[in-house]
MMTF fields as JSON, N, C-alpha, C and O atoms, coordinates in Angstrom:
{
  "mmtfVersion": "1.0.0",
  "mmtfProducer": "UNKNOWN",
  "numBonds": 335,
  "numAtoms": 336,
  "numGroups": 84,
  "numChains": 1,
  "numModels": 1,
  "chainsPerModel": [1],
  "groupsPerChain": [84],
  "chainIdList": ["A"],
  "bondAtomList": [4, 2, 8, 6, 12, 10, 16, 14, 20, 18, 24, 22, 28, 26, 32, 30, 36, 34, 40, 38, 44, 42, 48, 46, 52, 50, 56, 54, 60, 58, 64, 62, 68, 66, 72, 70, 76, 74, 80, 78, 84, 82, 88, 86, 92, 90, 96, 94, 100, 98, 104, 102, 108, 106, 112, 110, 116, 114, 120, 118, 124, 122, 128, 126, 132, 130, 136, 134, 140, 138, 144, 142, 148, 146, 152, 150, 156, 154, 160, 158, 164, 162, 168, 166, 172, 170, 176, 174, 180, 178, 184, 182, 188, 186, 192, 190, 196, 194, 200, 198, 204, 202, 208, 206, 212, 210, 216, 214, 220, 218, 224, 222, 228, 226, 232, 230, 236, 234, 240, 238, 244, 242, 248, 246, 252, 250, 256, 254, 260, 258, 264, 262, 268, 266, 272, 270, 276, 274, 280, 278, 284, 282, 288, 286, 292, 290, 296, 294, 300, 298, 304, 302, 308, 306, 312, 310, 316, 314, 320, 318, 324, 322, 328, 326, 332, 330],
  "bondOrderList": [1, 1, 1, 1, 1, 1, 1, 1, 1, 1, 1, 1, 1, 1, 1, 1, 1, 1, 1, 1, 1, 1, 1, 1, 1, 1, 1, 1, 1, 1, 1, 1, 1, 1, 1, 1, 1, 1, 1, 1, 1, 1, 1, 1, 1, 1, 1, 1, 1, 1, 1, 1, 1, 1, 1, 1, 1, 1, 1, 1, 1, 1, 1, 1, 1, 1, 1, 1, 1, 1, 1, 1, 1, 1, 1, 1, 1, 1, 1, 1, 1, 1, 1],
  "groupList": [{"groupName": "UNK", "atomNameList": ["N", "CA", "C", "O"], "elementList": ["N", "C", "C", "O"], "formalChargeList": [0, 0, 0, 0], "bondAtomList": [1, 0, 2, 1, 3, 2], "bondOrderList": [1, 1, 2], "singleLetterCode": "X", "chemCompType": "L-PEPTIDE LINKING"}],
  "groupTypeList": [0, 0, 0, 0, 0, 0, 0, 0, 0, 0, 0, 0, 0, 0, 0, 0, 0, 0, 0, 0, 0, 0, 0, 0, 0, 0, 0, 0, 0, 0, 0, 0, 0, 0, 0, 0, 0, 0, 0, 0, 0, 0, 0, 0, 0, 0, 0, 0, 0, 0, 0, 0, 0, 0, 0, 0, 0, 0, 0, 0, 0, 0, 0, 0, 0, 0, 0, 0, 0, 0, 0, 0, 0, 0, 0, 0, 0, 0, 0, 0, 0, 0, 0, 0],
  "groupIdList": [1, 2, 3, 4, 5, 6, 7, 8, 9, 10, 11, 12, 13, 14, 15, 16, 17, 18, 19, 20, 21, 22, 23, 24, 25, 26, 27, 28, 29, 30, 31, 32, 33, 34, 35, 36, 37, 38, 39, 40, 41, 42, 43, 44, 45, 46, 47, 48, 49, 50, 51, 52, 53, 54, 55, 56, 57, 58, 59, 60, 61, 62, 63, 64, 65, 66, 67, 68, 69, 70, 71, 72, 73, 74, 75, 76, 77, 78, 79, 80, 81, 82, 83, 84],
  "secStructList": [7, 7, 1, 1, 1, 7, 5, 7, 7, 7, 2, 2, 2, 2, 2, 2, 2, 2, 2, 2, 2, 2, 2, 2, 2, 2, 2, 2, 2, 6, 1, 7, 1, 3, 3, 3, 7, 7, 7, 7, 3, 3, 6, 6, 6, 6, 3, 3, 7, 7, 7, 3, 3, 3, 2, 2, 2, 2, 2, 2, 2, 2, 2, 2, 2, 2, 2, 2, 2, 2, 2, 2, 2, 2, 6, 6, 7, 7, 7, 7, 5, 7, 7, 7],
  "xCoordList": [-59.416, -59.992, -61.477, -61.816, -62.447, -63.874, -64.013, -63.505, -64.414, -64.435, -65.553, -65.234, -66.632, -67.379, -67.333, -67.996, -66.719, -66.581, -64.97, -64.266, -64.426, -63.528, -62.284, -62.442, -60.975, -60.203, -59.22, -58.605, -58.457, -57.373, -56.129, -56.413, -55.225, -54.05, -52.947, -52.655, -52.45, -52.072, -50.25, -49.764, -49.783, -48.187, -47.257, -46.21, -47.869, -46.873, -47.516, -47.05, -48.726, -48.99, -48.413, -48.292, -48.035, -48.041, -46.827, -46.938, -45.489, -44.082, -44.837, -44.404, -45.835, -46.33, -46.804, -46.492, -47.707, -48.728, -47.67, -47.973, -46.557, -45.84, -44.544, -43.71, -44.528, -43.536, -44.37, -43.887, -45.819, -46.717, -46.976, -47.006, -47.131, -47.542, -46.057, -46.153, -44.364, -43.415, -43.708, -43.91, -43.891, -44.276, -44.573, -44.018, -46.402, -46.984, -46.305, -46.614, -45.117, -44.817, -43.973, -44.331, -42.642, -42.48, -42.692, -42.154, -44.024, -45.271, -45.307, -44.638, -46.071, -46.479, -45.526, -45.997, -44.561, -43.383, -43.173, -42.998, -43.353, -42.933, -44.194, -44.174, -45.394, -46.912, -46.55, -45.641, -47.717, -47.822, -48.232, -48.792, -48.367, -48.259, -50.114, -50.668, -50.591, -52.589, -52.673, -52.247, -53.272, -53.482, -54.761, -55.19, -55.371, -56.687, -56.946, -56.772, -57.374, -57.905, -58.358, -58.273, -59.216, -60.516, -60.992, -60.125, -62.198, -62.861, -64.055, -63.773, -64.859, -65.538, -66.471, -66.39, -67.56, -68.12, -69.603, -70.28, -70.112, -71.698, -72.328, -72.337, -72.975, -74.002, -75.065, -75.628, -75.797, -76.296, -76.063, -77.023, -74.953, -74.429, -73.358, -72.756, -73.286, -72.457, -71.127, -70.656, -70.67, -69.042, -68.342, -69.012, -66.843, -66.408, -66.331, -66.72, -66.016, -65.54, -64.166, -63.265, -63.97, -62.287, -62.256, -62.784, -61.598, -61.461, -59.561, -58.575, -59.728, -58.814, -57.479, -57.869, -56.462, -56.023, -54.534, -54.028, -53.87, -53.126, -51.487, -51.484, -50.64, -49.336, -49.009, -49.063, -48.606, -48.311, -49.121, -48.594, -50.831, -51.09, -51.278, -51.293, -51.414, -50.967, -49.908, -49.95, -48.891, -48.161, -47.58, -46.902, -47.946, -48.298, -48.792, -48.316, -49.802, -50.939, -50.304, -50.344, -49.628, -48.91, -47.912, -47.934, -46.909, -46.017, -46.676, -46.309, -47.29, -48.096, -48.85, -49.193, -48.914, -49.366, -48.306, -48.449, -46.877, -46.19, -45.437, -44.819, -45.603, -45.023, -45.82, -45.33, -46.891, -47.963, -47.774, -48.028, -47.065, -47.04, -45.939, -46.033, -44.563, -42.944, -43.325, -42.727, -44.615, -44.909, -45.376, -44.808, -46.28, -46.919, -46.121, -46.265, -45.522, -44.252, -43.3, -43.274, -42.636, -41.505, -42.548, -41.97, -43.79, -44.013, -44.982, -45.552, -44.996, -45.686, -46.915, -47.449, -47.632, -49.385, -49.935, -49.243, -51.443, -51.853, -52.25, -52.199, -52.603, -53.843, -55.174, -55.682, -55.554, -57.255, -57.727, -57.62, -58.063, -58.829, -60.121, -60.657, -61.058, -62.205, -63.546, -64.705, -62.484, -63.818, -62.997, -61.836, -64.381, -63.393, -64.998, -64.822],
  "yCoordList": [-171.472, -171.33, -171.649, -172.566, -170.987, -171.069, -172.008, -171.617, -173.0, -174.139, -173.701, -173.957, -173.124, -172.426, -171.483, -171.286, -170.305, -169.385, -168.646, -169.36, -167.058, -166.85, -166.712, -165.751, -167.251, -166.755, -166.258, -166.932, -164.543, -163.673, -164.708, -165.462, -164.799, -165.323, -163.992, -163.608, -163.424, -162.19, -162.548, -163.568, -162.067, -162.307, -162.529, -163.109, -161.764, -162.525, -163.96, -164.649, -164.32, -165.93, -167.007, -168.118, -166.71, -167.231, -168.596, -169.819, -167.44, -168.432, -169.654, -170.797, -169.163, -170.626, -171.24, -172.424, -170.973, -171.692, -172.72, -173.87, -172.088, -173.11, -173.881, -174.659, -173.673, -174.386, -175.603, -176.648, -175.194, -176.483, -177.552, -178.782, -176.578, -177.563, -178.385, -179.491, -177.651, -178.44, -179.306, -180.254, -179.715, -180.706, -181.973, -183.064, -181.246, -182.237, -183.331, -184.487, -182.164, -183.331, -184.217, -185.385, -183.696, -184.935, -186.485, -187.562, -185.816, -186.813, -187.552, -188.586, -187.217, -187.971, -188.331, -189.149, -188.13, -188.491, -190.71, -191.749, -190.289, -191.83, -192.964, -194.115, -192.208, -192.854, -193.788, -193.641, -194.797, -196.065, -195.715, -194.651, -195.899, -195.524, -195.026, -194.298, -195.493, -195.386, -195.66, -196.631, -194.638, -194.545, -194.0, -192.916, -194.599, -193.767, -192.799, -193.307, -191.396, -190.587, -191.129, -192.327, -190.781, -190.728, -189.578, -188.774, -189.28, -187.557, -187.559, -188.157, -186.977, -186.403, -187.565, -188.637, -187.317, -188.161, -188.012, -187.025, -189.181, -189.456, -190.28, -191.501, -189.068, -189.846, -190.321, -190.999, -190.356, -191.384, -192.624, -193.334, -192.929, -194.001, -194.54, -195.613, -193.731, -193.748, -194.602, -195.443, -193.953, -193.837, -193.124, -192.118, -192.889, -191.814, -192.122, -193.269, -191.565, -191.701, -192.119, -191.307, -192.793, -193.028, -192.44, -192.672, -191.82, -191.27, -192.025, -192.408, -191.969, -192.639, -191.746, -190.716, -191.86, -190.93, -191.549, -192.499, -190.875, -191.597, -190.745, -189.59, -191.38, -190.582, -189.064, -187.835, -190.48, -188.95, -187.798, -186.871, -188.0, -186.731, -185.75, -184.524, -186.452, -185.539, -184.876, -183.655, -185.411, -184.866, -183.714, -182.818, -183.839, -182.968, -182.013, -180.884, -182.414, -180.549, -179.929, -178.699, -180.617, -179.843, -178.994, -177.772, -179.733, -178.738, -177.572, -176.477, -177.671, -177.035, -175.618, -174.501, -176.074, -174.864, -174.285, -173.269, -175.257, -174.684, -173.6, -172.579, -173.976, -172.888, -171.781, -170.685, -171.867, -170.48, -169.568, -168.376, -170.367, -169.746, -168.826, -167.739, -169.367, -168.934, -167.976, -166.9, -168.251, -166.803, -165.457, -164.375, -165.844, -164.897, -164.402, -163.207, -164.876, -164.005, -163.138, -161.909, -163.973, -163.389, -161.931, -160.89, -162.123, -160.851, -159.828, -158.798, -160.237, -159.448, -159.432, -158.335, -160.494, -160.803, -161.689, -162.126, -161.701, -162.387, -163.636, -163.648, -164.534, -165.766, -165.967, -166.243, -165.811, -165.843, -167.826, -168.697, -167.971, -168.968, -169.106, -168.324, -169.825, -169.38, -170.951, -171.247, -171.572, -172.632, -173.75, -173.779, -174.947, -175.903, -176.489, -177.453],
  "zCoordList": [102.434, 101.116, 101.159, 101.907, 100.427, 99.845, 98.989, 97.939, 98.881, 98.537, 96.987, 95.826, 97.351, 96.123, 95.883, 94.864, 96.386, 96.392, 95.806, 95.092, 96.201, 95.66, 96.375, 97.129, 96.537, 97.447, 97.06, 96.233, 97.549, 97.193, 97.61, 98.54, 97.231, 97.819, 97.66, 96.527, 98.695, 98.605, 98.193, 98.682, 97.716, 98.098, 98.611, 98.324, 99.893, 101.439, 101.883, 102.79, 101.058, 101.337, 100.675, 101.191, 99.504, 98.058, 98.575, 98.662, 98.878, 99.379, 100.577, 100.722, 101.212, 102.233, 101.398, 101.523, 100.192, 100.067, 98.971, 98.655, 98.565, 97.323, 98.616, 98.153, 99.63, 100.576, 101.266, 101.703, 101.258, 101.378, 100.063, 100.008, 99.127, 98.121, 97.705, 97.172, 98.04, 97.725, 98.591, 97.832, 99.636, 100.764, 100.439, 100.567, 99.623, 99.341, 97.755, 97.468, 96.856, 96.166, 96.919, 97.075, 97.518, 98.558, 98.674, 98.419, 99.318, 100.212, 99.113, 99.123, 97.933, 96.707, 95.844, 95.054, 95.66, 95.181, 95.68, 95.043, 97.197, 97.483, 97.383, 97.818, 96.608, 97.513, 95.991, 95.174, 96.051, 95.106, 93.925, 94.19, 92.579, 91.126, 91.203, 90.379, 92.093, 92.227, 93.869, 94.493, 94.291, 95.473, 96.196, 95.8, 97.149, 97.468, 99.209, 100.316, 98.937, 99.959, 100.605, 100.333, 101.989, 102.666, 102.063, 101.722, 101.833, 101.078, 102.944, 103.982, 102.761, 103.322, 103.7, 103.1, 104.916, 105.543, 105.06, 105.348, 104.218, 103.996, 105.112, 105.27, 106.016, 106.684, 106.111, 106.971, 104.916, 104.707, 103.989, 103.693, 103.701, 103.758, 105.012, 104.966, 105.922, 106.804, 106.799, 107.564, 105.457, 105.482, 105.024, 104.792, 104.557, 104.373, 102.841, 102.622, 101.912, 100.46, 99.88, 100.088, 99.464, 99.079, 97.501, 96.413, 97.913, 96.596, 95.757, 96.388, 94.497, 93.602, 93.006, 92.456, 92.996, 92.226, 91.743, 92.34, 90.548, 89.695, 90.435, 90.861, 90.421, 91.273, 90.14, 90.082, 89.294, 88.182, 87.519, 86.904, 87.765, 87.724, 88.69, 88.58, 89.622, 91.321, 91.09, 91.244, 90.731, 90.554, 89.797, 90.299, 88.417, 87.736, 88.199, 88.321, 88.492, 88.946, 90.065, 90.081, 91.167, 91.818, 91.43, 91.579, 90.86, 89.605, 89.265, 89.69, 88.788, 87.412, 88.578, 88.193, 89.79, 90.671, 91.546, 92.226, 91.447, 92.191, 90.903, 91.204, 89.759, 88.682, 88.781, 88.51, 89.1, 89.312, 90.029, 89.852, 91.349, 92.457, 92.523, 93.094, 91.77, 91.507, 90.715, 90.732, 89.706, 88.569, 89.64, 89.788, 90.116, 90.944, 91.981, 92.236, 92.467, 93.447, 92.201, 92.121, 91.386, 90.626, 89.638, 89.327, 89.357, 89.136, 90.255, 89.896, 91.28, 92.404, 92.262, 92.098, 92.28, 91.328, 92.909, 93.828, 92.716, 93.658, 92.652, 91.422, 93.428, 92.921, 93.291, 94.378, 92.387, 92.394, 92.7, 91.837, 93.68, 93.616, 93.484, 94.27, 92.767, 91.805, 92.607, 92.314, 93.705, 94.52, 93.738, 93.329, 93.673, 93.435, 91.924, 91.178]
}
C-alpha cells in the first residue's frame, strides 16, 4: 500500500487482505484494555515512537474493515485505498 497515495485492492486480493485483518482481531482480541506500538524511527531524536491505542477501538475499525471487505467480495467491487 501507498501510504499517501492511492491503492486498487482488486478482488482476488480482498479474501487475503480480510484473512489478515481476521488475524489481526485475534491478536488484539487478547492484547491489554490500552496498549502501545513501536511507530517508525526519529533520527533526530533517535528513537522510535510509541504510539497509544485503546483495545476496543482497534477493534472496532478492524470489524468495520473486515465488513468492507465481505461487502466488496459479496458484490464483486474493488477497494479504493485513498493513503493514510
Amino acid at each position: 500500500m501507498d501510504y499517501y497515495g492511492y491503492t486498487v485492492i482488486k478482488c482476488e486480493n480482498i479474501d487475503k487482505l480480510n484473512q489478515i485483518i481476521n488475524s489481526w482481531i485475534v491478536l488484539f482480541e487478547v492484547a491489554p484494555d490500552d496498549f502501545s506500538l513501536t511507530g517508525n524511527y526519529m533520527p533526530e531524536e533517535e528513537r522510535y515512537e510509541k504510539n497509544l491505542f485503546n483495545k476496543q477501538n482497534v477493534l472496532s475499525q478492524l470489524k468495520a474493515l473486515s465488513d468492507i471487505c465481505k461487502e466488496a467480495v459479496k458484490k464483486n467491487k474493488y477497494i479504493l485505498h485513498n493513503g493514510i
